[in-house]
C-alpha positions as CSV (number, residue, x, y, z in Angstrom):
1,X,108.5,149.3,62.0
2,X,111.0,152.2,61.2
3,X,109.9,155.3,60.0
4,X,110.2,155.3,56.0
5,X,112.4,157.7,55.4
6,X,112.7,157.0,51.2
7,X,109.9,156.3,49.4
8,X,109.3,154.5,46.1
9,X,106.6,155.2,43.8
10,X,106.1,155.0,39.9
11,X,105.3,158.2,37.8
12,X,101.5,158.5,37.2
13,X,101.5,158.9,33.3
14,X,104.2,155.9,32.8
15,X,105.0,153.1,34.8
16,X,108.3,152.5,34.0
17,X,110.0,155.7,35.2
18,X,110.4,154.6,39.4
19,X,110.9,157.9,41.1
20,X,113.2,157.2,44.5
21,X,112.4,160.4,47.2
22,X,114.5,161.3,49.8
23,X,112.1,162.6,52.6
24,X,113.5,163.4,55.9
25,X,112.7,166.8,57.3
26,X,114.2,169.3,57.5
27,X,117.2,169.2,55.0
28,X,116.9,165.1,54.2
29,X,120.3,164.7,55.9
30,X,121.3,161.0,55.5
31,X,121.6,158.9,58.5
32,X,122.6,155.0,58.8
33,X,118.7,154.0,58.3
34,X,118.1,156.5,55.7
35,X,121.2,154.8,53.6
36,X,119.5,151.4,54.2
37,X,116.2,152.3,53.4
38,X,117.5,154.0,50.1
39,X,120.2,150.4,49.6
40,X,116.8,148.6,49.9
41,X,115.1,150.6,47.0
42,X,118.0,150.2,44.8
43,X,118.7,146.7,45.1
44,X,115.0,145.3,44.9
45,X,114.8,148.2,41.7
46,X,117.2,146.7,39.9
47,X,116.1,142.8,39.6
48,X,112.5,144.8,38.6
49,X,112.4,144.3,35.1
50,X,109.8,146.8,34.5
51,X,111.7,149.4,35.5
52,X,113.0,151.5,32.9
53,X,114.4,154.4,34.1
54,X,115.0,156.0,38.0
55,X,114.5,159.8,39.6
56,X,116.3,160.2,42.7
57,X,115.2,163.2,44.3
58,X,114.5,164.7,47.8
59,X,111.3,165.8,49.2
60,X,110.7,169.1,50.1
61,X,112.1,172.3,48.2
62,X,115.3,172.9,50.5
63,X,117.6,170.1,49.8
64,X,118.3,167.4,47.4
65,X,120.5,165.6,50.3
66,X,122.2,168.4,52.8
67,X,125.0,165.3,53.6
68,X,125.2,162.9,56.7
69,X,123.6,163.5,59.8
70,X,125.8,165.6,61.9
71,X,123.9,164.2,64.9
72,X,125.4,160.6,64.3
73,X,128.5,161.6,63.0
74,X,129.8,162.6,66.5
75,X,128.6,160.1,67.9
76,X,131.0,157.8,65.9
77,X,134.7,156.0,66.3
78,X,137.0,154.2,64.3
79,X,134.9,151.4,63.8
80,X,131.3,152.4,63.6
81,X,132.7,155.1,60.8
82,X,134.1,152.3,59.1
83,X,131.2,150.2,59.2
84,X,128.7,153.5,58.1
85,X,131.5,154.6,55.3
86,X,131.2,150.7,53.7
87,X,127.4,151.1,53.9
88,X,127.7,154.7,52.3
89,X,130.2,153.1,49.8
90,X,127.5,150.1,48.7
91,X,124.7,152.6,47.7
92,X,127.1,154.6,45.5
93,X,128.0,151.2,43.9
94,X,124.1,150.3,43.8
95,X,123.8,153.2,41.6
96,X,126.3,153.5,39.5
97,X,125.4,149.6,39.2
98,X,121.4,149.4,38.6
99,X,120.7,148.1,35.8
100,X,118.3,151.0,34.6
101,X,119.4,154.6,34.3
102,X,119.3,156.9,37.4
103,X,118.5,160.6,36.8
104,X,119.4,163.1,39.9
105,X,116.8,165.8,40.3
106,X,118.7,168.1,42.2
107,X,116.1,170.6,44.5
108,X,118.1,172.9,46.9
109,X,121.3,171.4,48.3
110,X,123.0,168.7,47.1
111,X,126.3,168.8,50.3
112,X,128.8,166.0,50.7
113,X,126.9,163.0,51.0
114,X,124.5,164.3,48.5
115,X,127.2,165.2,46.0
116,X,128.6,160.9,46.0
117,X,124.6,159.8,45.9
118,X,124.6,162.9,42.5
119,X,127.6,161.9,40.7
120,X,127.0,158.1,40.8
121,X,123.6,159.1,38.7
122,X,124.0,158.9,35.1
123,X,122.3,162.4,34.3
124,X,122.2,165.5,36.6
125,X,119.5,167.7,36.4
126,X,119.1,170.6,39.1
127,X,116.8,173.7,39.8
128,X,118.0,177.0,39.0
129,X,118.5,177.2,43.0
130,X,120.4,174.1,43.8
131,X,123.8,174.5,45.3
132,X,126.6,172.1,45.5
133,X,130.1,171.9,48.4
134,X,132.2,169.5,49.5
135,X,132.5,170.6,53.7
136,X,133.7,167.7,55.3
137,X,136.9,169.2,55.8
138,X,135.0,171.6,58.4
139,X,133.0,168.9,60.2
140,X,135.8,166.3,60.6
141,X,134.8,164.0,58.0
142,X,136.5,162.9,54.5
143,X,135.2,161.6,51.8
144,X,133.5,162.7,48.3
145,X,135.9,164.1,46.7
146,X,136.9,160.9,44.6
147,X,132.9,160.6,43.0
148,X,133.4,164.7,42.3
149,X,136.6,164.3,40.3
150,X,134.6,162.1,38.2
151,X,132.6,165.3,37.0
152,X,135.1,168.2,37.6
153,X,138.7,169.1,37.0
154,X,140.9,168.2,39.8
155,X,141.5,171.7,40.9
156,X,137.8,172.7,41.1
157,X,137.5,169.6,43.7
158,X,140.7,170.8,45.2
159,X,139.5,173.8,45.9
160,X,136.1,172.7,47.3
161,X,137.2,169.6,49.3
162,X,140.1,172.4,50.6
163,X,138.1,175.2,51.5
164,X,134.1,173.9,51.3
165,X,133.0,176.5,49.5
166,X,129.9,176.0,47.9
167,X,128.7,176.2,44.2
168,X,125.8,177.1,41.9
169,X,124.0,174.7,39.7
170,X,125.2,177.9,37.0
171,X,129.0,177.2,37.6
172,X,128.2,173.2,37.5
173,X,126.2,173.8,34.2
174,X,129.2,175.5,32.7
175,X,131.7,172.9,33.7
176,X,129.5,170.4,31.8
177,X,128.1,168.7,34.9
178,X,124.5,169.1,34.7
179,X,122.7,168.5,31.8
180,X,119.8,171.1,32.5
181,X,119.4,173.7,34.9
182,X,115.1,174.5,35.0
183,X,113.2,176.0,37.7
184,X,112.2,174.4,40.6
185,X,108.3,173.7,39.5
186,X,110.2,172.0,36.2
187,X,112.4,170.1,37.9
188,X,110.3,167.0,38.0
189,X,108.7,167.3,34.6
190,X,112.2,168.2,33.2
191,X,113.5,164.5,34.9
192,X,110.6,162.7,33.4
193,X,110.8,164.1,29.9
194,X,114.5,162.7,29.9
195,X,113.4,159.7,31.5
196,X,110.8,159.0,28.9
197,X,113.3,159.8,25.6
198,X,115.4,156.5,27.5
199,X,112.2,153.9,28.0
200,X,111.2,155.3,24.2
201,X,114.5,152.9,23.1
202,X,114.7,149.0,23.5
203,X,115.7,148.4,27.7
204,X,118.2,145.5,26.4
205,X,119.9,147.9,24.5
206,X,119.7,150.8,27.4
207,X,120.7,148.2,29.6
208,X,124.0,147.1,28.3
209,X,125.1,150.8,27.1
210,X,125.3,151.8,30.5
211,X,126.7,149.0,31.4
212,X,129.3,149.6,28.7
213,X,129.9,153.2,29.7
214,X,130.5,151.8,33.2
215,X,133.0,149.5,32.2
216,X,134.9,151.7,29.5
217,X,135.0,154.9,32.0
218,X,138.4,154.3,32.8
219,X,139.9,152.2,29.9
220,X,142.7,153.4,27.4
221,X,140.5,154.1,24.0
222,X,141.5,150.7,22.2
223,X,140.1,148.8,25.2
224,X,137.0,150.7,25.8
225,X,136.5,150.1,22.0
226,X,136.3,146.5,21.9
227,X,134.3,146.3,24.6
228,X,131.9,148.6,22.9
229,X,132.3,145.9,20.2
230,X,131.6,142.6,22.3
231,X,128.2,144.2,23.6
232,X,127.1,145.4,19.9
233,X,127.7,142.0,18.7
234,X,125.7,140.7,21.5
235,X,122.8,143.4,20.8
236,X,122.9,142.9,17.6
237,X,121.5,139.0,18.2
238,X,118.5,140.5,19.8
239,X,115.2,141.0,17.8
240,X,114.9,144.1,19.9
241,X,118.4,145.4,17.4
242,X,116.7,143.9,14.5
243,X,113.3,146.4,15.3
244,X,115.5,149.2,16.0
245,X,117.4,149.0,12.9
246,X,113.9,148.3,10.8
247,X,112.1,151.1,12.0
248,X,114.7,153.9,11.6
249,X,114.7,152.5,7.9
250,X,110.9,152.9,7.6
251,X,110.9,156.0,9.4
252,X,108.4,154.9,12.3
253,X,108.3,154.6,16.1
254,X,109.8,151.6,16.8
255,X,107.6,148.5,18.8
256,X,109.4,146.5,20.9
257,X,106.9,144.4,21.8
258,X,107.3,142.3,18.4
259,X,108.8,139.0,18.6
């Protein structure tokens, strides 16, 4: 059996919050097994129903992900980079596609590889420490810079995919990136509080927003509006909708355990 080299685990004080760790010492660089251990996680996560909400994070407090493993990289050609880049290119998707929220908890560096697995979470979160670059223009690899221009203006990723200069969690925090910036010992309970304010709502309607803001991301506004329109109308069938909308009239928690 191969070493286990992501771990899955739930969040002691609430079950629905699956927290996804990245542990492979020193820097949790990402090799081909790493990729299919975390692909694994992701696609057995998402047909879980009981998961709400997911922390991806790395072990350790020196790196979120510190990018691919150099030590494989030169060892590649043509085609065993193309097959790795698809593989790398189905967990970004497997992300950006679960069906419950993924939070990044950002420790330490968050480098190339570690920058697609970041911006194909839904929220960033990242220790007052973490640092962020784009180098694969100095270790003869491209790639990255497509999931960064989702996040940043198009000259900020020129300017890192073209020099790989590396960034603070301040500069990302300014830009509008990252939602928090904490120190490292509040990292985790900083994730979990956010994780917690999304199971607090109904997962059906959690559920089809982000699958909404996936879809609309790229769609002219009258588009993205009706499609925003489609899923409220097939919310608003639900009696998970009907609880919503009845308890923020009565001014109480909502229970969406009520049939």
């Amino acid at each position: 059996m191969s070493e286990q080299f992501v771990k899955a685990s739930r969040h002691t004080s609430n079950d629905a919050i699956q927290i996804l760790t990245i542990d492979r010492p020193p820097r949790n660089a990402m090799s081909l097994e790493t990729y299919k251990q975390l692909l694994h996680h992701l696609n057995e996560g998402t047909l879980d129903e009981s998961i709400r909400c997911v922390i991806l994070t790395g072990a350790g407090d020196k790196a979120f992900v510190s990018g691919g493993d150099l030590r494989e990289h030169v060892q590649l050609d043509s085609q065993s980079a193309a097959v790795r880049t698809a593989l790398v290119r189905r967990v970004g998707n497997a992300i950006r596609d679960h069906r419950a929220p993924m939070i990044a908890a950002v420790n330490g560096f968050a480098i190339g590889g570690g920058m697609v697995l970041m911006a194909s979470c839904d929220i960033i979160i990242a220790a007052t420490d973490a640092k962020f670059a784009l180098p694969e223009v100095r270790v003869g690899i491209l790639g990255g810079s497509m999931h960064v221009r989702r996040l940043v203006p198009d000259k900020v990723v020129r300017w890192m995919a073209l020099t790989g200069n590396m960034v603070t969690a301040d500069y990302f925090h300014k830009l509008g990136v990252i939602q928090e910036v904490v120190p490292l010992d509040q990292l985790m309970a900083t994730a979990v509080r956010t994780a917690e304010e999304i199971c607090a709502h109904s997962a059906l309607a959690v559920s089809l927003m982000k699958e909404t803001l996936n879809l609309t991301e790229h769609m002219a506004l009258d588009e993205g509006y009706h499609v925003e329109c489609f899923a409220t109308s097939i919310l608003k069938g639900t009696p998970e909708a009907k609880e919503a909308a009845m308890a923020a009239l009565e001014k109480r928690k909502p229970d969406f355990s009520r049939k």
